[in-house]
N, CA, C, O and CB atoms as a CASP TS submission, in Angstrom:
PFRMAT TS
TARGET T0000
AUTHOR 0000-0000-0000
METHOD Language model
MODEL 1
PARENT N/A
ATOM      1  N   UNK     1     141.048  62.790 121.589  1.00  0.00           N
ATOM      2  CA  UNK     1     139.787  63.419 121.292  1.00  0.00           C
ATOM      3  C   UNK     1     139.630  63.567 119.785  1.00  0.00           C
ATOM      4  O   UNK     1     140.595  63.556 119.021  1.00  0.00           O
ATOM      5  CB  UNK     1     139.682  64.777 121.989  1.00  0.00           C
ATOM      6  N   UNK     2     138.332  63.708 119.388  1.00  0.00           N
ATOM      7  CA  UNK     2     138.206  63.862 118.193  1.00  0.00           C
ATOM      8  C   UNK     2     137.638  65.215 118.044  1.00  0.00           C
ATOM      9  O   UNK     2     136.692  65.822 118.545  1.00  0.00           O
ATOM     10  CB  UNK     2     137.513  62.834 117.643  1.00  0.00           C
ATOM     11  N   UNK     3     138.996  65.592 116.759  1.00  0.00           N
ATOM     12  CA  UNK     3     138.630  67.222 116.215  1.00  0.00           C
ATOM     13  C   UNK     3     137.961  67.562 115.396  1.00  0.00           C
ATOM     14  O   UNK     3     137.908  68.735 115.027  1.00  0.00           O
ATOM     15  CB  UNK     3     139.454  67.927 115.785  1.00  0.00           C
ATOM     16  N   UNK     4     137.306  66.659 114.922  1.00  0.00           N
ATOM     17  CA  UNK     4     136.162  66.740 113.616  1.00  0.00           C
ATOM     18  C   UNK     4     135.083  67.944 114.125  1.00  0.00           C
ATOM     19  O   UNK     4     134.550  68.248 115.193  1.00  0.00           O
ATOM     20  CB  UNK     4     135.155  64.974 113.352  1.00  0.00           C
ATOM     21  N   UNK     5     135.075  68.421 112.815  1.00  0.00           N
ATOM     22  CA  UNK     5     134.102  69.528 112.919  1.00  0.00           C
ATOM     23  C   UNK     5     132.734  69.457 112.633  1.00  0.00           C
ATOM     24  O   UNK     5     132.529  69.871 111.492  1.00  0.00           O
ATOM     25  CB  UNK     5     134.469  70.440 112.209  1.00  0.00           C
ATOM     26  N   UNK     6     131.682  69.088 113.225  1.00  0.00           N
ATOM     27  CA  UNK     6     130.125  68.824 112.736  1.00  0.00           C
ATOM     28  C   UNK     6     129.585  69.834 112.163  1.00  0.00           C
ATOM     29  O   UNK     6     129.536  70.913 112.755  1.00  0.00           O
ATOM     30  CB  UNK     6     129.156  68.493 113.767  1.00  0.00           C
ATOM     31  N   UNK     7     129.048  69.665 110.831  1.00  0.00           N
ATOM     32  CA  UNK     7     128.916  70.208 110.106  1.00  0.00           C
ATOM     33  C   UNK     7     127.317  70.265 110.628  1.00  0.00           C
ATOM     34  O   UNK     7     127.036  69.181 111.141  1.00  0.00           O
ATOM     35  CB  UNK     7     129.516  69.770 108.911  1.00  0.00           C
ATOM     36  N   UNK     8     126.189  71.201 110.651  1.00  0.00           N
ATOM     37  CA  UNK     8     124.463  71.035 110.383  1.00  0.00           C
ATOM     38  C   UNK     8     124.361  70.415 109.039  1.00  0.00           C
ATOM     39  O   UNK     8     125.011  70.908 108.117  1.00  0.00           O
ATOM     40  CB  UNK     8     123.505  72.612 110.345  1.00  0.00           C
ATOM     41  N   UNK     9     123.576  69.341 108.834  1.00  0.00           N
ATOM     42  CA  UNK     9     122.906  68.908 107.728  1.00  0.00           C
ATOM     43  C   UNK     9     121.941  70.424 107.020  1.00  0.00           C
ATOM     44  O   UNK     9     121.188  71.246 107.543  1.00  0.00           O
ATOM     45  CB  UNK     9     121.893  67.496 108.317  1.00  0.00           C
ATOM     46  N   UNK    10     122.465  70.212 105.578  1.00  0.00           N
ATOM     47  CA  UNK    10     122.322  71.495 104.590  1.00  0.00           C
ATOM     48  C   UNK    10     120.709  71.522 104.487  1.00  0.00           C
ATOM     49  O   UNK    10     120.121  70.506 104.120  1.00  0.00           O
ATOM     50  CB  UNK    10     123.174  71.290 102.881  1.00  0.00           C
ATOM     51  N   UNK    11     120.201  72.372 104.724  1.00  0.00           N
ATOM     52  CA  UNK    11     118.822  72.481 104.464  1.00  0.00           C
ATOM     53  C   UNK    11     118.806  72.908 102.757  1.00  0.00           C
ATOM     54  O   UNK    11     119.363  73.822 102.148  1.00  0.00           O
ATOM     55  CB  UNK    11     118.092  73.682 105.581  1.00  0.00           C
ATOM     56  N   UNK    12     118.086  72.029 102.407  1.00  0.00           N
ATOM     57  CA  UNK    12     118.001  72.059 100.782  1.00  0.00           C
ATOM     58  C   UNK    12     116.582  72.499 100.940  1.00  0.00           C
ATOM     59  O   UNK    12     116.594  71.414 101.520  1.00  0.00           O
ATOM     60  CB  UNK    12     118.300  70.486  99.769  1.00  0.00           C
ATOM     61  N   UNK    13     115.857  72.789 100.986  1.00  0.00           N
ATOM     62  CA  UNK    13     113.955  72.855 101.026  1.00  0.00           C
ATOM     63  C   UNK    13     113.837  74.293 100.309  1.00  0.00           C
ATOM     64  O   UNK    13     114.540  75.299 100.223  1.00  0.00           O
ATOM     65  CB  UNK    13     112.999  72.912 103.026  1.00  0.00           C
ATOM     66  N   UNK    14     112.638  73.886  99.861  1.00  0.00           N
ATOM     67  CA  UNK    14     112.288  75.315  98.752  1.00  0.00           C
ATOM     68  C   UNK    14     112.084  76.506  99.771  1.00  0.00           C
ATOM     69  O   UNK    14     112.629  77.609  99.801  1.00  0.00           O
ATOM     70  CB  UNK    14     110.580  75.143  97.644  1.00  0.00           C
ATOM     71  N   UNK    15     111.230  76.000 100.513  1.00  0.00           N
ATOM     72  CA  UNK    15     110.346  77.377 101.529  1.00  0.00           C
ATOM     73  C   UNK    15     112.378  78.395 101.915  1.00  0.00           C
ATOM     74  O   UNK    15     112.538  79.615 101.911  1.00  0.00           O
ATOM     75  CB  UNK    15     109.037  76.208 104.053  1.00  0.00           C
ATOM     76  N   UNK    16     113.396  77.428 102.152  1.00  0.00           N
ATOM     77  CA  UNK    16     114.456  78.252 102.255  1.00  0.00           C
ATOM     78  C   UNK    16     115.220  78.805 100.789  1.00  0.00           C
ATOM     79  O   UNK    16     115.940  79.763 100.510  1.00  0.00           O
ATOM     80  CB  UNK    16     115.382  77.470 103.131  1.00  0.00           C
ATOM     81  N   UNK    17     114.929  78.222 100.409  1.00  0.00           N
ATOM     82  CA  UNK    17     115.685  78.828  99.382  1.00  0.00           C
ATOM     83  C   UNK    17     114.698  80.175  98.775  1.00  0.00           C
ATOM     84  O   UNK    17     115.341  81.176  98.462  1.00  0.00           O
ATOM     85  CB  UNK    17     116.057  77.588  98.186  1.00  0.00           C
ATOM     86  N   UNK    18     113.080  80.233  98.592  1.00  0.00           N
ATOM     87  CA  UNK    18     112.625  81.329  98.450  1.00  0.00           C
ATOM     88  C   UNK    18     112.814  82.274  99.500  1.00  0.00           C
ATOM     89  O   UNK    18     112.099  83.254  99.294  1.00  0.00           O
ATOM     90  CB  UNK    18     111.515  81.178  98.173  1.00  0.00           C
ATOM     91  N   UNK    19     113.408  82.364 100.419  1.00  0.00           N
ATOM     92  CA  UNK    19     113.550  83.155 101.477  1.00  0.00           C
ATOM     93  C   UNK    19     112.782  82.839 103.112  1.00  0.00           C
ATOM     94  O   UNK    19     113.062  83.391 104.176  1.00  0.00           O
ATOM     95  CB  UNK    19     113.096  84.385 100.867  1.00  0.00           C
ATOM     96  N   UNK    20     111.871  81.892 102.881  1.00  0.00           N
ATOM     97  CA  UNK    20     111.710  81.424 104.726  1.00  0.00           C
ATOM     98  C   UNK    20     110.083  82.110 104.267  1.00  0.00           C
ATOM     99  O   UNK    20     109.739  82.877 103.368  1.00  0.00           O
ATOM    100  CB  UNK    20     113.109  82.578 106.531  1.00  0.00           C
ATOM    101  N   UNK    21     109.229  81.302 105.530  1.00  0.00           N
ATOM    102  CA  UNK    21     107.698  81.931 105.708  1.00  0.00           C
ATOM    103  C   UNK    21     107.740  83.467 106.600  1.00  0.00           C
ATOM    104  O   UNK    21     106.705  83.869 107.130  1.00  0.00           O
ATOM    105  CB  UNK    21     106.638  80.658 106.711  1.00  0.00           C
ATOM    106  N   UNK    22     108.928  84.194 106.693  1.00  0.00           N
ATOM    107  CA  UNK    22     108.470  85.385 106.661  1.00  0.00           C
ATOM    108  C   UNK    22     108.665  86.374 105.706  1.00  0.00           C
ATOM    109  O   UNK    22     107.975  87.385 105.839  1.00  0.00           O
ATOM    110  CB  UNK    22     108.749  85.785 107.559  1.00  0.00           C
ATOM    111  N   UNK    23     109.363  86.328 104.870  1.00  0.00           N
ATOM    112  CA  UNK    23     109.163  86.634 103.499  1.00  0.00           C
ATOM    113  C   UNK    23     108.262  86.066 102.837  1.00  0.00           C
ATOM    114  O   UNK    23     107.549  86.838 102.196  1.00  0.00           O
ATOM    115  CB  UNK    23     110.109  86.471 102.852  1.00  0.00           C
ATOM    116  N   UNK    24     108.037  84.998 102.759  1.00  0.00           N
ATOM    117  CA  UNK    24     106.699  84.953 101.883  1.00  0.00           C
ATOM    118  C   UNK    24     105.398  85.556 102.276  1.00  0.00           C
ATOM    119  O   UNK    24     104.618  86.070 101.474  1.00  0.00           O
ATOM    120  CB  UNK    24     106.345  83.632 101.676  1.00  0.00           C
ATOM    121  N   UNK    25     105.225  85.468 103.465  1.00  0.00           N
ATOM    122  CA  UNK    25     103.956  86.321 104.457  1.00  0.00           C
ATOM    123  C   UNK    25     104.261  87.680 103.995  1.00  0.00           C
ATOM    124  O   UNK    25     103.384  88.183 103.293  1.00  0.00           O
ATOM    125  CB  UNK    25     104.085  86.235 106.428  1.00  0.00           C
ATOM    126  N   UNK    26     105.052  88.220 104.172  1.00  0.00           N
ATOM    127  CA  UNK    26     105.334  89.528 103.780  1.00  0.00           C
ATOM    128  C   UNK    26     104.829  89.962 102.295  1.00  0.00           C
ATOM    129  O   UNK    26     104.142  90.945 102.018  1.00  0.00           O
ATOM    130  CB  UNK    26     106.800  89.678 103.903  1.00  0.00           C
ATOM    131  N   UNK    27     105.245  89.168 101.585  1.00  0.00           N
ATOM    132  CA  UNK    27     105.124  89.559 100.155  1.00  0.00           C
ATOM    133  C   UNK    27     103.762  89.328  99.258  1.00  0.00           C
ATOM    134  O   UNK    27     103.320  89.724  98.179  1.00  0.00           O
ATOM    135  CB  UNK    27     106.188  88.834  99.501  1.00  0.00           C
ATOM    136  N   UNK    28     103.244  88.222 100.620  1.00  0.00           N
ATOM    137  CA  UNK    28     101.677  88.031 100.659  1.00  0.00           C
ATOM    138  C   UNK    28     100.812  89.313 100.506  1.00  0.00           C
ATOM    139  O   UNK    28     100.177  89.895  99.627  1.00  0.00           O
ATOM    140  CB  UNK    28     101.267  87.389 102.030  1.00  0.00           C
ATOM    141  N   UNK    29     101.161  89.467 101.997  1.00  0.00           N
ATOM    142  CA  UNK    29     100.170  90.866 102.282  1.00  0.00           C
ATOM    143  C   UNK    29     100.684  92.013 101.322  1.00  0.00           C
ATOM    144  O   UNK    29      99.970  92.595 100.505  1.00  0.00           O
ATOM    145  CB  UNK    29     100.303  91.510 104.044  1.00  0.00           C
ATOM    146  N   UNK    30     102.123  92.269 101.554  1.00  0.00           N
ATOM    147  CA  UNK    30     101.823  93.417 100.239  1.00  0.00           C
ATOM    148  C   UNK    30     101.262  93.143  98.634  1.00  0.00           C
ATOM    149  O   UNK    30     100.949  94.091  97.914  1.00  0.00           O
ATOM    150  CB  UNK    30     103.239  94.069  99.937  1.00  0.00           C
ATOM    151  N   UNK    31     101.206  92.189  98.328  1.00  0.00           N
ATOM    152  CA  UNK    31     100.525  92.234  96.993  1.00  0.00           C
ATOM    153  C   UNK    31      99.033  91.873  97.264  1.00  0.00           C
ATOM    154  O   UNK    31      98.196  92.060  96.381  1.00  0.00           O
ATOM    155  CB  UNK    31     101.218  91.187  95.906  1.00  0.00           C
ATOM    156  N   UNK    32      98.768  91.469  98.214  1.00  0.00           N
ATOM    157  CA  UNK    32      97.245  92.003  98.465  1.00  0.00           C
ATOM    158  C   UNK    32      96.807  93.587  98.935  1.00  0.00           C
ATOM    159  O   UNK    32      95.857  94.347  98.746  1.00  0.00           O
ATOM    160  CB  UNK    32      96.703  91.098  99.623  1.00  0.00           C
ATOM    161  N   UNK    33      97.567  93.592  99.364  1.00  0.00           N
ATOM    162  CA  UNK    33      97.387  95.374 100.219  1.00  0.00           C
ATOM    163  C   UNK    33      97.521  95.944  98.719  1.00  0.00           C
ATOM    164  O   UNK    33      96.656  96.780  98.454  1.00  0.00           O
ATOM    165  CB  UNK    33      99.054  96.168 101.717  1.00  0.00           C
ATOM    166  N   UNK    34      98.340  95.689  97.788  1.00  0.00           N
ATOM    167  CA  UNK    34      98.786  96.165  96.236  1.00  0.00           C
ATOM    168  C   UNK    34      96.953  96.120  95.735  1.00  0.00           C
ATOM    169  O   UNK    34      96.331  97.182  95.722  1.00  0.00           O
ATOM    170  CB  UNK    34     100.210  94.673  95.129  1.00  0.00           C
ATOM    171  N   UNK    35      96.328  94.931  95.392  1.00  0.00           N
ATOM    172  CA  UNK    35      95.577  94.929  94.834  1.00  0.00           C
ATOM    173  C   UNK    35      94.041  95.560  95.864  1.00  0.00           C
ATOM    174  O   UNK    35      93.242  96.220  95.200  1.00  0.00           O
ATOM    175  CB  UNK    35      95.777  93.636  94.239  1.00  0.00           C
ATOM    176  N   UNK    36      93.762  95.393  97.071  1.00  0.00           N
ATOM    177  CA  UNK    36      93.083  96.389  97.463  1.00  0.00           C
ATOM    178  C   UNK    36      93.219  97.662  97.120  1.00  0.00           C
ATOM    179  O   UNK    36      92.294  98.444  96.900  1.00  0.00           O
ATOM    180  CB  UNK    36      93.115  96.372  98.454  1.00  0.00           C
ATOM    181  N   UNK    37      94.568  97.925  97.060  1.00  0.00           N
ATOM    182  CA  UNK    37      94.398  99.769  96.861  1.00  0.00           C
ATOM    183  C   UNK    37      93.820 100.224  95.477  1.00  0.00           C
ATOM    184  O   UNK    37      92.975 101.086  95.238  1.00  0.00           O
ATOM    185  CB  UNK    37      96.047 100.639  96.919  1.00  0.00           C
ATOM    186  N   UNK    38      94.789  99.073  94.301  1.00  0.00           N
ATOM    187  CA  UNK    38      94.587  99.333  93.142  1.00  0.00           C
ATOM    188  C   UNK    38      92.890  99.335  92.859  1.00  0.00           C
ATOM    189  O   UNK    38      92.429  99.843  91.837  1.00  0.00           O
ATOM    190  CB  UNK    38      95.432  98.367  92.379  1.00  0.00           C
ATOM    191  N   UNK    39      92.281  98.882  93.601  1.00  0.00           N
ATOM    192  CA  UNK    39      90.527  98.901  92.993  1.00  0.00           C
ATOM    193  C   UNK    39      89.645  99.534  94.045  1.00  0.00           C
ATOM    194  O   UNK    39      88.478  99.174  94.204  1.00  0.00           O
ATOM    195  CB  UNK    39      89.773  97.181  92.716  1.00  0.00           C
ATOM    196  N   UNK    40      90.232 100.499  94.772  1.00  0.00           N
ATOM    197  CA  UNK    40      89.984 101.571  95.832  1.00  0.00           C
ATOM    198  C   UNK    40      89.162 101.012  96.846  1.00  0.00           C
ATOM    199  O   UNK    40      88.153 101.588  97.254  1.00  0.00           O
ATOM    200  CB  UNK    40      89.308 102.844  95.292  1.00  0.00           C
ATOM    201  N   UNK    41      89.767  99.309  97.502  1.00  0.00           N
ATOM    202  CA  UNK    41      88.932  98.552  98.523  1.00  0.00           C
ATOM    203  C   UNK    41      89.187  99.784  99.361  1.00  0.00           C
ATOM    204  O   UNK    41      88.156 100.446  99.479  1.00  0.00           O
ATOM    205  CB  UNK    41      89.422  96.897  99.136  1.00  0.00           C
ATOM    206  N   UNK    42      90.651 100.507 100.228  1.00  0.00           N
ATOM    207  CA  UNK    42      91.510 100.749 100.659  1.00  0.00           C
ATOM    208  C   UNK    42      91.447 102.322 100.530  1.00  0.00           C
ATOM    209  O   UNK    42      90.743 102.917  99.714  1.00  0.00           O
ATOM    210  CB  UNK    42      92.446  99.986 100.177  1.00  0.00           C
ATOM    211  N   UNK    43      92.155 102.815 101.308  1.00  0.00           N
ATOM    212  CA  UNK    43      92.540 104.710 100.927  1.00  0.00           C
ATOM    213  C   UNK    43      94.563 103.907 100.996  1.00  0.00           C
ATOM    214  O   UNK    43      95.137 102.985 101.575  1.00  0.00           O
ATOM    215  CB  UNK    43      91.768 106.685 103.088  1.00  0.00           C
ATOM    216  N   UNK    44      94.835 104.759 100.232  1.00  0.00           N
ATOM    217  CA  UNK    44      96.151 105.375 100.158  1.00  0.00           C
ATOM    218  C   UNK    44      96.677 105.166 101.431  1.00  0.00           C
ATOM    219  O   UNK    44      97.660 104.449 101.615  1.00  0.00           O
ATOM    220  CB  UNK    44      96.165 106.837  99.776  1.00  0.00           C
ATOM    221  N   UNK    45      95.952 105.876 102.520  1.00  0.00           N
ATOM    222  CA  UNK    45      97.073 106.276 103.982  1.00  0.00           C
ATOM    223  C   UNK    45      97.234 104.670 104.854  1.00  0.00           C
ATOM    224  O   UNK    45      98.199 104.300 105.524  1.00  0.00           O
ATOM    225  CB  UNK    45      96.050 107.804 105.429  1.00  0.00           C
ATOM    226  N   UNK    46      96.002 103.950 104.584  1.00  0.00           N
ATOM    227  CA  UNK    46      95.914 102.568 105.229  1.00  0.00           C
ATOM    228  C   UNK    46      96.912 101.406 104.397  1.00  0.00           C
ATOM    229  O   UNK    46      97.281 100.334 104.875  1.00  0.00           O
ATOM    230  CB  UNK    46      94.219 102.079 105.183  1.00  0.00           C
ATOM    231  N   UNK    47      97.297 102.042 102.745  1.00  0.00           N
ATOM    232  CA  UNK    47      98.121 101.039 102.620  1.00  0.00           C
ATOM    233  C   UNK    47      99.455 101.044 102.908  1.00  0.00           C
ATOM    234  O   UNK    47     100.200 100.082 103.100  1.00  0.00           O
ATOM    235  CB  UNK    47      98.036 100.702 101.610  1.00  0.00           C
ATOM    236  N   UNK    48      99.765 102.593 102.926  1.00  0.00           N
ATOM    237  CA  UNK    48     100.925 103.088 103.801  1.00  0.00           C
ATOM    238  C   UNK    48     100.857 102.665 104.903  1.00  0.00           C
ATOM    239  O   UNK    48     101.488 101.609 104.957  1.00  0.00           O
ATOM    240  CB  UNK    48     101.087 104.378 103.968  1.00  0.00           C
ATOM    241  N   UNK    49     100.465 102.899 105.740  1.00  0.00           N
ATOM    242  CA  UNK    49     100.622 102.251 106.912  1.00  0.00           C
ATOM    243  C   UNK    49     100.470 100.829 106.932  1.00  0.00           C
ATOM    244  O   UNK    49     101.081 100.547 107.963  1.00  0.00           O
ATOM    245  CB  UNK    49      99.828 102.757 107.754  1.00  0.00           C
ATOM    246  N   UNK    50     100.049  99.750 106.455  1.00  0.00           N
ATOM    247  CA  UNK    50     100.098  98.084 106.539  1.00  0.00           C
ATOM    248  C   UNK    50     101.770  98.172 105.629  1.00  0.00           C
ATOM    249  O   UNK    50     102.619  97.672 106.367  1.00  0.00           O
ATOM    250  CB  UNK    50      98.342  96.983 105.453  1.00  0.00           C
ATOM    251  N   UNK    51     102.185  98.498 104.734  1.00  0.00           N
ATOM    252  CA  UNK    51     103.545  98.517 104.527  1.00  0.00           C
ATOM    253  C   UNK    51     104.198  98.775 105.044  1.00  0.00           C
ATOM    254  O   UNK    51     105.038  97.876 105.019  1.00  0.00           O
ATOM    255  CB  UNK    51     103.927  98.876 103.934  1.00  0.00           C
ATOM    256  N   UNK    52     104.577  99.720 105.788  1.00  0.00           N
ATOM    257  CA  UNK    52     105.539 100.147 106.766  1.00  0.00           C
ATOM    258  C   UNK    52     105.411  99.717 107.768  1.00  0.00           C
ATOM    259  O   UNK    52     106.347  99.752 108.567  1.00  0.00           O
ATOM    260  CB  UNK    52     105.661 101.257 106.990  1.00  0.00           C
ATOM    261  N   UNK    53     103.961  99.042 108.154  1.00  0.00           N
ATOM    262  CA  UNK    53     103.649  97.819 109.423  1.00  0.00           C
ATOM    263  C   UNK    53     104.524  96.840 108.837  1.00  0.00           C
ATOM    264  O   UNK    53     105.662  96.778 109.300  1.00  0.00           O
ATOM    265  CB  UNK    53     101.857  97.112 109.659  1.00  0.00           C
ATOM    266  N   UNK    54     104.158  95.961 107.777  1.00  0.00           N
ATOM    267  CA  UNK    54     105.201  94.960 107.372  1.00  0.00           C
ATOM    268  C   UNK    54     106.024  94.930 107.278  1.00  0.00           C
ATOM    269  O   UNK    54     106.535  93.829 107.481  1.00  0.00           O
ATOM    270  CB  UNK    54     105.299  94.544 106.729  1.00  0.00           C
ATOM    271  N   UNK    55     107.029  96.197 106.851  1.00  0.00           N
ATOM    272  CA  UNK    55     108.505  96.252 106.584  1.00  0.00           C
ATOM    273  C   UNK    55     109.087  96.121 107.936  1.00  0.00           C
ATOM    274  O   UNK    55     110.113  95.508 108.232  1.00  0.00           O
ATOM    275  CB  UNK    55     109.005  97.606 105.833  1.00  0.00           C
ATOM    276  N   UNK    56     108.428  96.670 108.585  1.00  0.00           N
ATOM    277  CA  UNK    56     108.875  96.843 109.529  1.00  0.00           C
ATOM    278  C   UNK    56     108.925  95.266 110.836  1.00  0.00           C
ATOM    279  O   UNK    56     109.783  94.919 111.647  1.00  0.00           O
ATOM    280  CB  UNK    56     108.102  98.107 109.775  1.00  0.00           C
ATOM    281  N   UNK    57     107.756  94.767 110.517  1.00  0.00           N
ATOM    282  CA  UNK    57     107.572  93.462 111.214  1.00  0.00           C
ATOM    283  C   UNK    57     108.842  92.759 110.862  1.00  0.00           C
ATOM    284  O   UNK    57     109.557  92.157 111.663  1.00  0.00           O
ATOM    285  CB  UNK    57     106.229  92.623 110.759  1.00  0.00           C
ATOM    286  N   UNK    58     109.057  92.901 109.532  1.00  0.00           N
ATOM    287  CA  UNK    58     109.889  91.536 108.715  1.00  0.00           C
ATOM    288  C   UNK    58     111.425  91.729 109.388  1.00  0.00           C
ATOM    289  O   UNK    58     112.185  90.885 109.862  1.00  0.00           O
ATOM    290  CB  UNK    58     109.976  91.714 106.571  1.00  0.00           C
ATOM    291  N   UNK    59     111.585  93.399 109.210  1.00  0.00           N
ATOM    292  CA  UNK    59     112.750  93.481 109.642  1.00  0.00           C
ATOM    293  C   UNK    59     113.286  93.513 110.715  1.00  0.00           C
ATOM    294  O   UNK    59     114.493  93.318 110.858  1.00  0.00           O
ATOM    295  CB  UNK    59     113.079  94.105 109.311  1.00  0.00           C
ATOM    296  N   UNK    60     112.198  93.855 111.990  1.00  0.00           N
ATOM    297  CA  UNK    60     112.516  93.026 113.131  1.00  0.00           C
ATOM    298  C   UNK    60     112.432  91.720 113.554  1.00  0.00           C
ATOM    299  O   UNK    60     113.023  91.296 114.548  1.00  0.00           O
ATOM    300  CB  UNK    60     112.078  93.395 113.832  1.00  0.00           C
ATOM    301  N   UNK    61     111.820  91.157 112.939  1.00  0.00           N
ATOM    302  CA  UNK    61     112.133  89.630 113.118  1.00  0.00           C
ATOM    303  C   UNK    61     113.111  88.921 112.690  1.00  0.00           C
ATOM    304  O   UNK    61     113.183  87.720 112.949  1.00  0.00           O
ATOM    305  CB  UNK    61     111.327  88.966 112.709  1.00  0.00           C
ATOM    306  N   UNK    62     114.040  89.582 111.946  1.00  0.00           N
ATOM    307  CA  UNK    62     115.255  89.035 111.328  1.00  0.00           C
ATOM    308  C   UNK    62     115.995  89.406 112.298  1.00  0.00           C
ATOM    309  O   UNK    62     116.778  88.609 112.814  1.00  0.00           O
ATOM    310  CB  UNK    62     115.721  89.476 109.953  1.00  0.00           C
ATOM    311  N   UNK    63     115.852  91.003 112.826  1.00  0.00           N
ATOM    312  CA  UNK    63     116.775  91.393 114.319  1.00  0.00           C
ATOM    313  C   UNK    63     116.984  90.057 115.078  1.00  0.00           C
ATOM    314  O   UNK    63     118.069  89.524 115.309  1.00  0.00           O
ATOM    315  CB  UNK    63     115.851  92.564 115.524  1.00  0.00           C
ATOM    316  N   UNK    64     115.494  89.519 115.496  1.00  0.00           N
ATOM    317  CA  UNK    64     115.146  89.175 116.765  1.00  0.00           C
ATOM    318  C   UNK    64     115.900  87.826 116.528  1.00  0.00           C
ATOM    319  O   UNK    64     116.597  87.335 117.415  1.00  0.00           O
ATOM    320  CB  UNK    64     113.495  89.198 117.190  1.00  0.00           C
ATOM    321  N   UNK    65     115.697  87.089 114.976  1.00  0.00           N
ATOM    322  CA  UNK    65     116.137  86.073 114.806  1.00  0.00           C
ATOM    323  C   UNK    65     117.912  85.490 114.980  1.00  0.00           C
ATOM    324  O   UNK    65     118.448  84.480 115.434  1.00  0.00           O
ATOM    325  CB  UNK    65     115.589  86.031 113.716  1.00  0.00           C
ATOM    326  N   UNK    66     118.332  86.638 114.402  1.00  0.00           N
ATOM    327  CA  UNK    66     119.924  86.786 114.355  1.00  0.00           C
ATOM    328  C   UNK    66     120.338  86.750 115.827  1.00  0.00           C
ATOM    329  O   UNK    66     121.028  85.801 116.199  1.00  0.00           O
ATOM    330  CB  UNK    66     120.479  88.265 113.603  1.00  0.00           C
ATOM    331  N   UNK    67     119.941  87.797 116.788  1.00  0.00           N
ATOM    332  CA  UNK    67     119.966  87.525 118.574  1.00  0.00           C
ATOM    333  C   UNK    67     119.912  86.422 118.635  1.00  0.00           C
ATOM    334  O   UNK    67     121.037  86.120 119.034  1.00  0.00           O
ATOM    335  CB  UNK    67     118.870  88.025 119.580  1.00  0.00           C
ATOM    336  N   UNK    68     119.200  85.271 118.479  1.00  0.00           N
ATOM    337  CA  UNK    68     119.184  84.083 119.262  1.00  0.00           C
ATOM    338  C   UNK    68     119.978  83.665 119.300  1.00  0.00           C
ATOM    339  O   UNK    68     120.098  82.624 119.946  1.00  0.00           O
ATOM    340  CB  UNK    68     118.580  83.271 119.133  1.00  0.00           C
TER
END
C-alpha cells in the first residue's frame, strides 16, 4: 500500500488570504452602518444593534463552519 500523505492543493487566492467573503461582508456593512450613523442617516440604538447583529452572524458562522 501506499503511505503517502495527500496533501489539499494550497489555496493561494486573495479573497483567502484577506480573510474569506464573510469577513469582508462583515466589514462591509459595518463601515457602512459607520458612515450612516456618522451623518445621522441612523439613531445610535439601530447601529448597535446591526453590529452586534453582525458580530454576531460572523461569529457563528465560523462556529457552524468549523462543525462541518
Amino acid at each position: 500500500m501506499n503511505d503517502a500523505i495527500i496533501l489539499d492543493k494550497p489555496t493561494n487566492s486573495p479573497m483567502k488570504f484577506i480573510g474569506g467573503r464573510k469577513f469582508i461582508l462583515s466589514i462591509i456593512v459595518v463601515i457602512l452602518t459607520s458612515f450612516l450613523c456618522w451623518f445621522n442617516k441612523i439613531d445610535q440604538g439601530v447601529y448597535s444593534v446591526v453590529i452586534v447583529a453582525v458580530i454576531g452572524a460572523y461569529i457563528t458562522g465560523n462556529v457552524i463552519q468549523k462543525n462541518k
